[in-house]
N, C-alpha and C positions, 0 to 999 in steps of 0.2 A: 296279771302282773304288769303286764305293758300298758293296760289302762291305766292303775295305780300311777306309774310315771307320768303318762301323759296329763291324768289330772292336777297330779304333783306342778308340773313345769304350768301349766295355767294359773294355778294357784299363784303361783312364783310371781310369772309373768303381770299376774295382775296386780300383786300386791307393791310392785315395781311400779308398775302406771299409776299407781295410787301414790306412791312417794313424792313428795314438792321440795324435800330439803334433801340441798345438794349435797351434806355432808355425811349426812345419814346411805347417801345413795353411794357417794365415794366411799365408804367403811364397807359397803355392802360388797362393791366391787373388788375394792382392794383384798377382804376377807376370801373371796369367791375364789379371783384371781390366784393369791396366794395356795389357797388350797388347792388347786387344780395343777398348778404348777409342783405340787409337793408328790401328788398322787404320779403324776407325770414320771417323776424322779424314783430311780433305783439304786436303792440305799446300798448296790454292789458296783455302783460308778464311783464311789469316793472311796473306795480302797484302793490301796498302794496292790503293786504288783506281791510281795509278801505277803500282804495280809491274804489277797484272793488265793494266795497258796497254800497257806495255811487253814486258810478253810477249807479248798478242798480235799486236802488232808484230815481235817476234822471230819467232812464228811465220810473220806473214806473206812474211818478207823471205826467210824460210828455205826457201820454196815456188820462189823465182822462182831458179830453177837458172842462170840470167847472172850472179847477183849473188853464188855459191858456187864458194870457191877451192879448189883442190884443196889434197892433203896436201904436195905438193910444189912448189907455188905459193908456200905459208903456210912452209914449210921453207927453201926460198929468200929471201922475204924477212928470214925472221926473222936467216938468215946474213948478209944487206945490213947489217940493221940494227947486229948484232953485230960486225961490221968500221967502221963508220963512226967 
């Protein structure tokens, strides 16, 4: 597997040095950059102090196996509901 990257980033690498047009090589950047930055980011940094509370409350509630309906629980009623 560690070979596979290593040849991966050669690959990269070289198809880089082969590049001559700067815009092509700015988009490539920019793209790179972007994405690296995204992976970087933890999509439980842009929650409000409520929101991370309420999830951990979702989590909690999602542990206690009494309180989860099945598929066909939640199927049946949705049919109740949609006849009423």
């Amino acid at each position: 597997m560690q070979t596979d990257l290593v040849v991966l980033k050669n690959n990269f690498h070289q198809l880089i040095d082969n590049l001559n047009d700067i815009q092509v090589l700015e988009t490539l950047y920019k793209l790179v950059s972007s994405f690296q930055r995204e992976q970087a980011t933890d999509i439980l940094d842009d929650l409000t102090l409520p929101q991370q509370q309420r999830l951990q409350q979702s989590l909690q509630q999602s542990e206690n196996l009494a309180s989860l309906h099945t598929h066909d629980n939640v199927k049946h009623e949705i049919q109740q509901w949609l006849t009423q």
